[in-house]
Steps between C-alpha positions, in 0.01 A plus 500: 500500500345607177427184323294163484186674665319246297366776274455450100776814484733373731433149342608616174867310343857651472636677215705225420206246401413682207232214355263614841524809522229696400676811309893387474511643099464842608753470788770316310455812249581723723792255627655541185553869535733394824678281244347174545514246203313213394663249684402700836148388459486235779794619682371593894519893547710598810462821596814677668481759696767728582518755808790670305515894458771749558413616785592227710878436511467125595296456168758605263560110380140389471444560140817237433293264722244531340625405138655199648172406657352530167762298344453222737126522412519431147812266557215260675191587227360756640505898419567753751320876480665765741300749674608782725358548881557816713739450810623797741885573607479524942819723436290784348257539801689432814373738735298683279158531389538273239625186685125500619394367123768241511294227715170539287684470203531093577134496450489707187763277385259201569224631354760584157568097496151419495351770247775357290460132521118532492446705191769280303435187673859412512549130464763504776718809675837544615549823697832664515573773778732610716371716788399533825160575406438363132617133661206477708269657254575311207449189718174630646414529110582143405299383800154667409534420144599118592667431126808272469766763640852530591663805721837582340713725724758758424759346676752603797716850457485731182678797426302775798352224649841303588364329804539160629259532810150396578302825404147458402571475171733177513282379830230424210719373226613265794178394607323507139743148465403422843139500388571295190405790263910544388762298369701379777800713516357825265491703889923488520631510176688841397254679283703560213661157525526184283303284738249763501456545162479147432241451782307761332457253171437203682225703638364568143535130410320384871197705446412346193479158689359647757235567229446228372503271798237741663683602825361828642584768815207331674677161450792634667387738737366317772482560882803204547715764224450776716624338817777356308543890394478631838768262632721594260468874610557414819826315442637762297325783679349649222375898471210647758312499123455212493206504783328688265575369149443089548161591679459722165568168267259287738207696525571475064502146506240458709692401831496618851836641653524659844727629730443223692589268228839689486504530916479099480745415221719755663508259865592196251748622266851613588665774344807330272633750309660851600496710212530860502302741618476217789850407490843490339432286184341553198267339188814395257646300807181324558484471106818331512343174725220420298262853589094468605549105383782452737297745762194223467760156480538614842153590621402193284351346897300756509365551179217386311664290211182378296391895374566560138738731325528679138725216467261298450629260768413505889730705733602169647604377101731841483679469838621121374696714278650705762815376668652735744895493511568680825918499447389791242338668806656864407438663898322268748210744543404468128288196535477276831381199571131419675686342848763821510279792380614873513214529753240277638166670314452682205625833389177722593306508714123607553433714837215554672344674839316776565677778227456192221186327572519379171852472458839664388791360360872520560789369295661317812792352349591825432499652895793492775461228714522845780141634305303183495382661822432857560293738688487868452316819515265552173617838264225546259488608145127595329731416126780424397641837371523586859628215612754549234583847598533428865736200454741720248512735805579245741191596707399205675688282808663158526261262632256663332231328303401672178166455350369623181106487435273597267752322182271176453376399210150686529694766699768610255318432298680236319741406804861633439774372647664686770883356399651776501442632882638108550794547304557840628492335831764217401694782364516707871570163639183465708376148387641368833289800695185618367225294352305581155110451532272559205159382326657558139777272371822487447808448201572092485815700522469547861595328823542582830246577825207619258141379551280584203136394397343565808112410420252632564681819371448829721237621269280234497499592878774257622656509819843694367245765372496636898884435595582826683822617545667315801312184535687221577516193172698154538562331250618128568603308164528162673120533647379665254398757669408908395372674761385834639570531882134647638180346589264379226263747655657747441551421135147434446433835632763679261347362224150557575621878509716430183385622109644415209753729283317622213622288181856681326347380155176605424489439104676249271588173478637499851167584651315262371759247630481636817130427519518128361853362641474266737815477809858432386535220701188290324651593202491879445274405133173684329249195597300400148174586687334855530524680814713634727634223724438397855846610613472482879450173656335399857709306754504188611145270465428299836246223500173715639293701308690765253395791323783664273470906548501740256863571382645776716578788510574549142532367120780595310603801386326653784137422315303373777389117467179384470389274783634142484240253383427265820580191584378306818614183678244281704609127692136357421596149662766405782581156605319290761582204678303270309551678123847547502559658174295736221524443172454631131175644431257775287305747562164567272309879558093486558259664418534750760831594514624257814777186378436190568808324535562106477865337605668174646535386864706189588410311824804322756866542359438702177649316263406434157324163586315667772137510553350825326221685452383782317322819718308816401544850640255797380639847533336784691639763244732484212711312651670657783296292796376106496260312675468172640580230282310193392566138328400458172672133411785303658656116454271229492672126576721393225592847404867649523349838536293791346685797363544761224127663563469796203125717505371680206169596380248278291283662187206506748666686733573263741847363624717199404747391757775212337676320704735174513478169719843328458407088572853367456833629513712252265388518242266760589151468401322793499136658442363845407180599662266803426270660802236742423274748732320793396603870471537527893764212535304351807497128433664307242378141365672319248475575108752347266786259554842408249665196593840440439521322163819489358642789674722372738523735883255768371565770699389883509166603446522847393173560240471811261166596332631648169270767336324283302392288808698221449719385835856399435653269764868471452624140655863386621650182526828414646523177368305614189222345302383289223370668192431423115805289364588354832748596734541853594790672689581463871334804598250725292230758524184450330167739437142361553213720400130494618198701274249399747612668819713211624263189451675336253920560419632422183822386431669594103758276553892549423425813336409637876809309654884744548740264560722663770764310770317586825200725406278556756284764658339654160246790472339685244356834426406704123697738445196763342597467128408149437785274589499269826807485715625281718741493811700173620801409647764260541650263751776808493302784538484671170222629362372421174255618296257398221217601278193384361501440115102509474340577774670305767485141340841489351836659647815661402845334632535662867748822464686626810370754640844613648391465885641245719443365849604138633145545582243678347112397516394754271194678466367669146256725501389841266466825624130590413566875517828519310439175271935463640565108633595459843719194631531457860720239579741389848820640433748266663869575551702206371681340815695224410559379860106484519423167379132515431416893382108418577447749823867695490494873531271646182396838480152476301519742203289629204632609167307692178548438144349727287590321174340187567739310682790556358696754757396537848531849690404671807642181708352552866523250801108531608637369868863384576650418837843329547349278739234375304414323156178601331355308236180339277327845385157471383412907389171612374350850375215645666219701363714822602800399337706399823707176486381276763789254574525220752823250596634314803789581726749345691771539735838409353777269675765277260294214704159622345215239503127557396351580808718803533255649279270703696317773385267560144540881411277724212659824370242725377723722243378812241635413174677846491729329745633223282651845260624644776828378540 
């Protein structure tokens, strides 16, 4: 997202709050050339824009929506200007060269919606389309610009686009309410209809509060509105598009969607609603019981309730309003209810094996019950003009499976959709004997035994790049499965041999797309960052040492790839019978290049109240071999234990180690102590020491020496503290600063304290131009952010940052190289059946913002294992820019208990491999 980096730019007021803004005179002027009067002064300034042209048939009525959206603008004090935005007609290109612009013309149309709203700095948006591809992209747009927004669909059925089914097109306008960015019912109104056109004003009036009361995309858009999103797909089994167009949204508002996000919500949500292509019922039926609202009454179990809407209210709020009347049920497939579904799971269904590594998808509510199973000899097509022309000609066998290559979205380039060899299929009556295999796409028009997206696509050397002719493929729906019948050796050994076709678009827009697009099914976007992406991934991580290869064989496009920037996995500590469990620690690089490394070690039944002690091990190298280890400190009598140890560098050049002794438990009492050695991090003797004071269960020692020499120690309490004017909140996070390298801390009082429900875990890093920021959490897992006012002494309110774990111990660091932030953080599934998330299964990941915290890209999972939970990352840079990072692991059961921990890892990463996603 676009705005609030914390810049003096992006700082700057709306139009509408003429007294502050530093040149509104000359704008107004040229306001009154687009009619605007005196009176319009300090009205907000929506802008509204319209996908309409005559090109597209299904945009005919947009310009009447439009004038009623302005109309409901200045009916509620605001004024409304109307801008136009390309959009593309799929009719035009099917099967021809031009349906390969159609796909990149989503992200054109993003980048439209944010030229616009940034150069006029829009007040608030409402975006009005009507399209397979302008839905996504206009909702992409209001994403990255973050301004108060509302999507505005075209509606069900218009003139040559009559239909009532779930293309791509009404797929989005369905989820778009799903996701809280509609008004509930705008997806299954007719288009030209009185419901629709009076939607369309209320729109116009809503925007206006929505502009006033400050509610933004990144309000809305958060990982719980997605799931919500992807259930409702799945119940209503929603277009193949859609695996690439919510990704496309996410990655825009600065959240992570995979296919195994949609595998998941796929296993819990059953598919309710038969509509056509999937089945014999259609949009207006659904329409008539209550449309998406009634859709989400009945997923309302399932659902997240508490996410906001451009309604201003929570989803929960809206459904109160919904009250489903199931004697008006017009055909019992329409809508069912959660305990008598039209099928068990959802309506598609992500496959994988050997032929999909990475996944495929296939509209299953769509296939025979006879085709969820099918094996068959391979017939291979290079494109799909040959496919095409053998299909016509009836030249292929039943029981035949049919794969198309080379049609992805790097491949095509641009990925078109091969619909009409699947319709010309349907229309032999075949959809009962062949199967349809591809890595392009296909029409949200289409149903039936096709399997599209495979990733990795054949020419970023994927296995369906060396399908020959006669190989056997199964593909079983209810496993899951997509498979190529021969050895992996012999696979590996076809693809060694294999070389990429040379690119079909050498020139143009659709080269350079080529080069930067990363895989449909992350998303299928242009990533903000320079570069070509990191489009081939390694397989699974195990627990031993790892070192990611360079990306094989090829990049896309048939450009070869530059070798993968490195990471490597190292266990540096395993349990023993007496110290049952590792714990957090840091790592600090001497003098001469080795790590010395300093981390927790609890004694008997590793619980929190167990004995501790804190040990040192020195590398051998940069990290990729340890020695021995010894004790530097451990619990004396009348201490709890001794935790949190942190190492950095003193102005002389020696080290600081900070660590914790807990003395109580309720209420804990709690002291801060500061260790020193010199440069070679032999023997440390004590220094400094905080006590308590008023800051009730101190916890985390995580110190940052800011450039002006100054540490910053960030402080949590769970039951909070007492500051200037007496009481504070429950829980807080407060800043003390040292100039004297950690002697002496000094506390400014309340104007150091965030009041937050739960805070804990804080860190800090600078951000490189001047400002201080600070990661936290709550007792929920979200992650919050704040900034320094001057210099780290005072702080803004905490922000979102739009990640979310039920638990997160985050980690804050800059990117000395790049000057980018990097947050590394335990990304926990939510498991509701889990009762304490502490320890579940957590992938650890690492995400870059490049805009100082305010959207985080190239999500990677730096080690994940469904077995295992990884968590408490300490990361610091070395002196040749690698990211030396260092966490505990454990083995996961639902009975999990601290000394299952067993094992203290470091990952020694390049930076290049944080971009490489």
């Amino acid at each position: 997202m676009t705005e609030s980096c914390g810049c003096a730019h992006c700082a700057r007021p709306p139009l509408w709050q003429r007294e502050s803004h530093p040149d509104f005179d000359t704008v107004f002027s040229m306001l009154r050339q687009d009619g605007f009067q005196e009176e319009d002064r300090d009205r907000p300034v929506v802008g509204v824009c319209n996908t309409w042209n005559e090109v597209v048939p299904g945009h005919l009525h947009l310009r009447d929506l439009a004038d009623r959206v302005k109309l409901g603008v200045r009916a509620a004090g605001g004024a409304g200007l109307e801008f136009g935005c390309v959009a593309p007609c799929d009719g035009f290109g099917n099967a021809n060269r031009g349906y390969r612009y159609i796909l990149p013309m989503r992200d054109h149309i993003a980048d439209a919606v944010e030229l616009m709203a940034e150069a006029h700095h829009f007040d608030g948006m409402v975006l009005i389309s009507s399209c397979d591809k302008s839905n996504p992209g206009v909702m992409m747009g209001l994403a990255r610009v973050n301004r108060p927004a509302i999507f505005l669909g075209g509606g069900m059925g218009h003139r040559m686009c009559p239909g009532e089914g779930l293309g791509t097109a009404m797929s989005m306008q369905c989820l778009a309410e799903a996701l809280g960015l509609a008004l509930p019912r705008t997806a299954t109104t007719y288009a030209t209809g009185t419901d629709h056109r009076q939607l369309s004003m209320q729109a116009g009036q809503q925007i206006v509060e929505l502009v006033r009361s400050d509610i933004k995309p990144a309000d809305i858009l958060t990982p719980a509105a997605f799931r919500n999103a992807v259930r409702v797909n799945m119940a209503i089994g929603g277009s193949y598009n859609t695996f690439i167009h919510l990704p496309g949204i996410a990655y825009e508002a600065g959240v992570g969607l995979t296919p195994a996000d949609f595998d998941h919500l796929s296993d819990t949500t059953p598919y309710l609603c038969s509509i056509a292509p999937n089945g014999p019922c259609v949009l207006s039926q659904l329409d008539a019981m209550g449309g998406i609202p009634a859709v989400m009454k009945v997923l309302e179990p399932l659902l997240d309730l508490d996410v906001m809407t451009v309604t201003g209210r929570t989803l929960g709020e809206n459904l109160n309003d919904v009250h489903l009347d199931w004697s008006r049920l017009p055909h019992p497939d329409v809508l069912r209810p959660l305990d008598n579904p039209c099928r068990p799971t959802g309506g598609l269904t992500v496959l994988r094996g050997n032929l999909a590594p990475q996944g495929a998808v296939i509209r299953s509510a769509g296939v025979l019950p006879t085709m969820l199973r099918f094996e068959g000899p391979a017939r291979v097509f290079d494109c799909e003009h040959d496919a095409m022309a053998a299909v016509a000609r009836h030249q292929y066998e039943a029981g035949e499976v049919l794969i198309i290559r080379n049609e992805g979205i790097v491949g095509g380039p641009g990925m078109p959709e091969q619909s009409c060899v699947g319709w010309t299929l349907d229309r032999q009556g075949m959809y009962d004997k062949v199967y349809l295999v591809t890595d392009g796409r296909y029409s949200g028009a289409c149903h039936g035994p096709l399997v599209g997206l495979v990733t990795p696509e054949a020419v970023m050397g994927g296995p369906i790049a060396v399908v020959r002719n006669g190989d056997l493929v199964r593909i079983d729906v209810t496993a899951k499965k997509l498979d190529v019948l021969i050895p992996e050796e012999e696979i590996q050994r076809r693809l060694q041999r294999w070389r990429p076709p040379q690119p079909r678009v050498q020139r143009g827009f659709l080269s350079r797309y080529a080069r930067r697009v990363v895989p449909a099914l992350q998303g299928g976007y242009l990533p903000h960052e320079s570069g070509t992406p990191d489009r081939v991934r390694s397989g699974n991580e195990s627990s031993a040492v790892q070192t990611a290869e360079p990306a094989s064989p090829a990049a896309g496009g048939g450009i070869a790839a530059a070798p993968r920037p490195k990471k490597t996995i190292v266990t540096v500590a395993s349990t023993t019978p007496e110290y049952t469990r590792k714990g957090e620690g840091d790592v600090v690089e001497l003098d001469d290049g080795r790590l010395l490394l300093v981390y927790m070690e609890f004694r008997g039944d590793g619980s929190d109240f167990a004995p501790t002690r804190i040990v040192a091990k020195e590398s051998a190298d940069g990290g990729l071999s340890w020695n021995g280890h010894r004790v530097i400190t451990e619990t004396r009598p009348g201490d709890v234990n001794v935790y949190s140890p942190n190492l950095l560098r003193a102005r002389d050049g020696g080290i600081l180690l900070v660590f914790m002794r807990k003395h109580t438990v309720e209420p804990t009492s709690t002291t801060l102590y500061v260790w020193k050695s010199d440069a070679s991090g032999a023997a440390f003797a004590p220094y400094a020491e905080i006590a308590a004071g008023g800051y009730f269960g101190l916890c985390n020692a995580v110190i940052e020496r800011l450039q002006d020499g100054r540490l910053l120690l960030p402080v949590s309490g769970p039951r909070g503290l007492i500051g200037e004017g007496g009481d504070a909140p429950s829980s807080a996070v407060a800043v003390l600063f040292s100039d004297d390298d950690g002697i002496s801390w000094q506390d400014p009082g309340s104007r150091s304290c965030l009041p937050m429900r739960g805070a804990m875990e804080p860190h800090v890093t600078e951000t490189g131009d001047g400002r201080v920021l600070m990661v936290m959490r709550n007792q929920l897992g979200s992650l919050f952010l704040a900034e320094s006012l001057d210099a780290g002494v005072s702080w803004s309110k905490p922000r979102s940052s739009g990640l979310q774990t039920p638990e997160s111990c985050p980690e804050l660091k800059r990117i000395p190289s790049t000057g980018d932030l990097l947050m590394i953080w335990n990304n926990s599934p939510y498991d509701p059946d889990f009762a304490s998330h502490y320890g579940q299964r957590s992938p650890l990941t690492a995400a870059v913002s490049r805009d100082g915290g305010c959207t985080w890209t190239h999500r990677r999972d730096i080690e994940t294992d469904p077995t295992r939970a990884f968590s408490n990352p300490g990361c610091r840079f070395t002196a040749t820019d690698r990211a030396v990072i260092n966490y505990w692991t454990c083995e996961y059961t639902p009975e999990w208990r601290m000394q299952d921990v067993i094992d203290l890892r470091v990952a020694v990463i390049d930076t290049g491999w944080f971009y490489s996603t």
